[in-house]
C-alpha positions, 0 to 999 in steps of 0.5 A: 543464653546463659541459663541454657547454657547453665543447663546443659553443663547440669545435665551433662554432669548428672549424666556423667556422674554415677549416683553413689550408693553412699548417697542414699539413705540408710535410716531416718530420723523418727522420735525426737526429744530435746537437743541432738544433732545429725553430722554429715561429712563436716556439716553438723545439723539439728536433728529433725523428725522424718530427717534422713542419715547416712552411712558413716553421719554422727548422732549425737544427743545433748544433756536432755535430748533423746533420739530414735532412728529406724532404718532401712532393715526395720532395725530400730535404735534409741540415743538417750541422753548425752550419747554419740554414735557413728553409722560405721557401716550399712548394706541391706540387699536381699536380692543379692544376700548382702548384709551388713550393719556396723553402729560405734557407739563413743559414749551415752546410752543405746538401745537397739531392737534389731532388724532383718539383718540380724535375722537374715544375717546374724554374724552381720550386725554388731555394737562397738563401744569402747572397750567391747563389741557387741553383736546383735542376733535378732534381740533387744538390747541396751548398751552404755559406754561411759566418756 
């Protein structure tokens, strides 16, 4: 009785809570060298390829670590080493034109080729680093911020 009971109070709640958009993925994990982690919320995890991220997580690369993420748009970004950026904010919904793509880079190094979104909506995209803002028109580029 208790299991069913369980059940159904899992239920109802899936049912009553909406699924939020912040929920989904924006990117995932794909090239990995070295120490990095991902922190989502206040839970920070040892990246891992095929790993999913999140609007508003922190990458972050140790001495010799270097990471690679591709999201959701196609953009590709690259952490070299000692580096730590924020996913600040994310939307890619072509059926309804909306766009927006916001990385905070703290320190370290960040490549980045961009994606539909800078295509499609080139004001939408930028870079910002301490001291500058960079924005992205459907180009490759590198940026390094110092601690």
């Amino acid at each position: 009785m208790r299991t069913v009971w369980s059940a159904l109070v899992v239920i109802a709640c899936a049912i009553t809570l909406p699924a939020r958009a912040e929920d989904a993925p924006v990117g995932f994990v794909r090239t990995l060298s070295g120490p990095a982690t991902v922190t989502h919320g206040a839970t920070a995890m040892a990246a891992r390829v095929a790993m999913p991220v999140y609007e508003n997580d922190w990458l972050q690369t140790g001495a010799d670590g270097e990471l690679g993420v591709t999201f959701r748009d196609n953009t590709r970004i690259s952490l070299g080493p000692t580096s730590r950026i924020q996913l600040t904010h994310f939307v890619f919904k072509p059926a309804a034109m909306e766009y927006g793509f916001i990385l905070r880079l703290a320190y370290g190094t960040l490549e980045c080729i961009s994606g539909l979104t800078a295509k499609l909506a080139p004001d939408a995209m930028s870079i910002e680093a301490p001291g500058f803002t960079v924005g992205a028109r459907g180009t490759r580029f590198l940026v390094r911020a110092e601690r």
